[in-house]
C-alpha positions, 0 to 999 in steps of 0.5 A, a space after each residue: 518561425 512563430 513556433 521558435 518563438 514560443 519556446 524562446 528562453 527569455 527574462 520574462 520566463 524566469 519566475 519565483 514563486 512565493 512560498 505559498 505560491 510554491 505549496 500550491 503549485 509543486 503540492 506533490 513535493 510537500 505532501 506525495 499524492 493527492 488522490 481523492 481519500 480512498 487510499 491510505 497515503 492520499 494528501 487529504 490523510 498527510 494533512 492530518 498527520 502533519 497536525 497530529 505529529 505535533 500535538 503527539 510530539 507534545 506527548 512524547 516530550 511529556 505534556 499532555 495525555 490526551 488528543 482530541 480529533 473531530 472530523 465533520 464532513 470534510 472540516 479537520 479540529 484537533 485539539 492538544 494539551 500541551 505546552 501550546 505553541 508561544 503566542 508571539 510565534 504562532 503566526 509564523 509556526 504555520 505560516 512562514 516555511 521554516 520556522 519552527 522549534 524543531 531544528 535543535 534538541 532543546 525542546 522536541 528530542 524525538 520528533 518525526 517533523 524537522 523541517 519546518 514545512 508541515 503545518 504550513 503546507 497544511 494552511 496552503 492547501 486548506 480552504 480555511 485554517 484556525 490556529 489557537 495557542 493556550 498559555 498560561 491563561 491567555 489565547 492567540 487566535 489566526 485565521 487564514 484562507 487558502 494560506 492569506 491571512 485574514 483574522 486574528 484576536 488574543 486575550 483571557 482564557 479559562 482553558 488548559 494549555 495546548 493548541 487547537 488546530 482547525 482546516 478544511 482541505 481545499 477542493 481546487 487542489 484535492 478535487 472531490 474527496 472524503 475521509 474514510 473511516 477505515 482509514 481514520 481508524 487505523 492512523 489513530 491506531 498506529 498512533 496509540 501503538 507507538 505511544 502507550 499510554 496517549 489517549 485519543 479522542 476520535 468523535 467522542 470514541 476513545 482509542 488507545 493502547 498499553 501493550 504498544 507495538 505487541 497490540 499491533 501485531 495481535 490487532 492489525 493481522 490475522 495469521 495463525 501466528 505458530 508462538 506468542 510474540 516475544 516483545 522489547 520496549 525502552 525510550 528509543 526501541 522497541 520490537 516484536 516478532 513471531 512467526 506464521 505459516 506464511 511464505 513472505 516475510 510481513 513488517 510494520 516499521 516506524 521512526 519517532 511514530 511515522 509509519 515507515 512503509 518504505 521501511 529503510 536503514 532501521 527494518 535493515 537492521 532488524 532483520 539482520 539482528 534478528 537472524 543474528 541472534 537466533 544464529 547466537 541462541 541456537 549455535 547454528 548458521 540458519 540462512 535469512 532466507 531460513 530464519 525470516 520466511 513466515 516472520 511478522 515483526 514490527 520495530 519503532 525507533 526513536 532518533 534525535 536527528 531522522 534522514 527520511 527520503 521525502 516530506 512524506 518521510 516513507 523511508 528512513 536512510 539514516 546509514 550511520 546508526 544501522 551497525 548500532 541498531 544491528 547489535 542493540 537488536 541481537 543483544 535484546 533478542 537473545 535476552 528474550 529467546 532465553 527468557 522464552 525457551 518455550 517459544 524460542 523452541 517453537 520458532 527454531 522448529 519452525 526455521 529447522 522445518 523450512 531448511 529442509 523443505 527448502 532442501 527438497 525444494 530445490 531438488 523438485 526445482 532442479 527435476 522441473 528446469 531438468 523436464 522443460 529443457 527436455 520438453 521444449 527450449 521454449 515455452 509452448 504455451 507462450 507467444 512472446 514479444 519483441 522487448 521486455 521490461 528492463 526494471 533498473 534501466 526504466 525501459 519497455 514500461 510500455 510491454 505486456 503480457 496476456 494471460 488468457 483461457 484457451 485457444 480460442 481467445 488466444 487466436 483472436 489476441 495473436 492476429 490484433 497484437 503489437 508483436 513488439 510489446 504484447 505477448 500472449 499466454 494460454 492457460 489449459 483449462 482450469 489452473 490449479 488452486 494453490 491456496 492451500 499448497 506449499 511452494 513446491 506445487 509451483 514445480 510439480 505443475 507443468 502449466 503454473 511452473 511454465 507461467 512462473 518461467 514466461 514471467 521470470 520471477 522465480 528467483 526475484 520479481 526484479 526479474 519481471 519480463 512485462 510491465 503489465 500482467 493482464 487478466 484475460 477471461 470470459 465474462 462468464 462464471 468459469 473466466 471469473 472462475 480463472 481469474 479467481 484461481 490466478 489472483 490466487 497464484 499471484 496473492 499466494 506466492 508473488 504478492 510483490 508483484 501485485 503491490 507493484 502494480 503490474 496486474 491487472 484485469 482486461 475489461 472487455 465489453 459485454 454488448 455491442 449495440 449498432 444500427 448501420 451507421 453506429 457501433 457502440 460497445 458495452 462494458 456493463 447493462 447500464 452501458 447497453 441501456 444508454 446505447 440503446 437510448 442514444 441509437 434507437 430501438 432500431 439498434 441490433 444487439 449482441 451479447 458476448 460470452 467470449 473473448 474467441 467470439 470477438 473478431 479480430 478487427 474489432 479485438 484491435 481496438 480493445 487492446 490497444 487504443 481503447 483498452 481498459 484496465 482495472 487495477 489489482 489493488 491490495 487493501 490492507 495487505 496484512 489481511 489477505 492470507 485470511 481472505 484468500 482462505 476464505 473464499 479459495 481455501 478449503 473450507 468448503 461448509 463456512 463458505 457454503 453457510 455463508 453464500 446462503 446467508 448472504 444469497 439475494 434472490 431477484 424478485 424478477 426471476 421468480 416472476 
């Protein structure tokens, strides 16, 4: 009776929450995630975007050049020169939801912030927040905290027009966080890419771009790129694209300077333009698949009137302009295919080269399903689970598969799994490296064919039979050997499913330290020391080499209830080809040269 009591759906539960009130407890509906600043994306980055959107929306409508930014410790100031927002509306610009100058196109045409939310999030959820308009020699100051606020004073000033912007994001909300620097840098200059000519004053460093969108593409990629990149810029549209050694197809978008990383209706309407227009220029009937695999592009457009999908705008779904931007795109790249016949000669090479490699593809894939049927219907080196991940209904999120070296930490995983959601592969031996090979390597050999076949993506990663892709190796130098060459496989060629976030890597323990009445497991040196604290010197322990030298009993436990995952995590996505050819790739000599220069002996070994 006192259970039904507590769930009953009276008056009294039935609450309306403040604005502020609204900001602080829904944060994730104003600004996405949280985090703590070690992603891109974290709350603490979308706080800083907010306020620069509107000091670059003053340069785009023309006032003002310059963009100061001072970040010290974890207090934010940014100062602009432009019109300055009107000194009898500042309290309520960044104070009071929905009010703003942006719900018409009299003052800001292009602008990214439309509904009146940002700046006033940014107040919400900042411990202290100051706002000071210039006009035409004369301020309007308001200080707040947590949103409430407590100050304010006006009067003379010597200073241009602009407005200044200072906050300092609140722990209660965001925890313990830190701007990263890498980050930072890169916000500002996407920025300076999509406003030539904007200069931006970061702690006294200058950055800034003339070449715009071109300088992005030559600055924030390190692919060999096969032709200079043909590059298009009015007032609303601008693009740029070349083309690569790459299989996948690499896209920088943006709307009104909001990088887009959702893409939607406007990188739909690029791709489509671009295979029309060389379809156009050449007189062929080239395939998507053709013409766009190893293209790295960027587009930015600029519209009076952005439908994104979010506060945190990631995606544009503005459907009616896509026809329009199709056709605009297709007209403005075939101009630059015949004012560029060197470079259009090369980029049709290049889409001639992959029809016929994808020609020969599909027969070595036509040979390869032709042997397996042959060999077995199953797959021999798969122990499979009951269900399966099923993407579009959202079921079996709970279903993985461990990748694992050998029979021997096969079996201890085979006797302790859930045969329901856990399936099993067993990797022979070392895997092949693919860094360097063409995708008909994935075919042509047995083991990496039937692994691409257990997990289903071949056609489509939609196709994925597991939730979670699980790393499984030896702590030793041949397991991190193997999980090398598998990263490898995945980065390579189903980088998709690594930016979903399905692989993943099994920590198992390296000790285990118990005495009669205690186990402990440990999962580093540092782990073992505190055991051996806490149990005694009396302790026994073990050091584990190998998965297949867990037992089974003890395996259960580490599979299941106290399973650890360390996620694949891809950091600055645009830069993984150079890396992986770095460290995988054939260039044996620079990989030597560098492990000695950067080799750190243990005095204690040479005791």
């Amino acid at each position: 009776m006192a259970k039904k009591q507590a769930h009953q759906y009276t008056e009294d539960k039935v609450k309306t929450l403040s604005s502020l009130e609204h900001i602080r407890t829904r944060t994730g509906m104003y600004i996405g995630r949280l985090g703590d600043g070690s992603n891109y994306e974290d709350g603490i980055y979308i706080l800083l975007k907010e306020v620069l959107d509107n000091a670059v929306d003053e340069f785009i409508m023309g006032y003002g050049r310059k963009v100061d930014l001072t970040i010290e410790e974890s207090t934010v100031s940014v100062r602009d020169y432009g019109r300055g927002i009107p000194l009898g509306k500042v309290v309520e610009c960044v104070s009071r939801i929905n009010t703003g100058a942006k719900y018409n196109n009299d003052v800001f045409q292009f602008s990214v912030g439309l509904n009146g939310v940002g700046t006033k999030a940014v107040n919400a959820l900042s411990t202290e927040f100051t706002v000071r308009s210039h006009r035409e020699g004369r301020f309007f100051q308001a200080d707040f905290e947590r949103g409430e606020p407590v100050n304010e004073k006006k009067g003379k000033t010597d200073e241009p027009d602009g407005t200044f912007i200072r906050f300092t994001p609140d722990p209660e909300i965001f925890g313990t966080y830190a701007f990263r620097e890498e980050h930072l840098e890169r916000r500002l200059r996407f920025y300076a890419y999509l406003n030539a000519g904007l200069k931006l004053i970061y702690n006294g460093a200058r950055i800034e771009s003339e070449g715009g969108i071109l300088d992005l593409i030559e600055d924030e990629t390190s692919y060999e790129k096969l032709y200079g990149p043909l590059h298009y810029r009015d007032k609303k549209l601008e693009f740029a694209f070349t083309h690569t050694n790459r299989f996948s197809e690499d896209y920088f978008s943006f709307v009104n300077g909001q990088y887009t990383t959702g893409g939607g209706t406007h990188l739909s309407a690029f791709r489509e333009g671009i295979l029309r227009a060389v379809n156009e220029y050449s007189k062929g009937r080239y395939s998507g698949d053709d013409v766009r695999e190893g293209m790295l592009g960027a587009i930015s457009v600029r519209l009076q009137d952005p439908v994104f999908e979010s506060q945190t705008k990631n995606r544009l779904g503005n459907t009616e302009i896509r026809s329009d931007l199709v056709n605009e795109i297709q007209q403005r790249a075939v101009e630059l295919l015949h004012r560029n016949k060197p470079e259009a000669e090369k980029m049709i090479n290049k889409i001639v080269e992959t029809q016929k490699f994808r020609k020969e593809l599909n027969a070595v894939k036509k040979l390869a399903r032709e042997r397996s049927k042959a060999i077995s219907i199953r797959v021999p080196q798969l122990k499979d689970c009951k269900k399966h991940l099923d993407k579009t209904a959202g079921k079996h999120t709970d279903t993985m598969i461990f990748i694992t070296e050998g029979q021997s930490a096969a079996g201890s995983l085979v006797s302790c799994r859930d045969v329901h959601t856990q399936a099993i592969y067993t990797l022979k031996g070392k895997p092949l490296n693919v860094c360097d090979l063409k995708k008909d390597a994935l075919y042509k050999n047995e083991e990496i064919f039937n692994l691409m076949k257990s997990l289903d993506i071949e056609e489509s990663i939609d196709r994925l039979r597991y939730q979670h892709v699980i790393l499984a190796t030896d702590a030793d130098v041949d397991g991190l050997h193997i999980r090398n060459l598998m990263l490898t496989f995945f980065l390579r060629f189903f980088p998709e499913l690594v930016q979903d976030g399905h692989l993943e890597i099994l920590e198992t323990p390296l000790f285990r330290a118990r005495t009669k009445k205690k186990t402990l497991y440990c999962y580093s040196e540092e782990e073992r020391d505190r055991a051996v604290e806490e149990l005694g010197r009396q302790c026994e322990v073990t050091r584990f080499k190998g998965l297949g030298e867990i037992s089974p009993d003890e395996f259960k436990g580490f599979i299941n209830e106290d399973m650890r995952l360390t996620p694949v995590r891809m950091k600055g996505e645009h830069s993984i080809a150079e890396t992986l050819s770095f460290y995988m790739g054939r260039n044996t000599p620079d990989r030597r040269e560098y492990i000695m220069n950067h080799l750190v002996i243990d005095e204690e070994v040479l005791r």
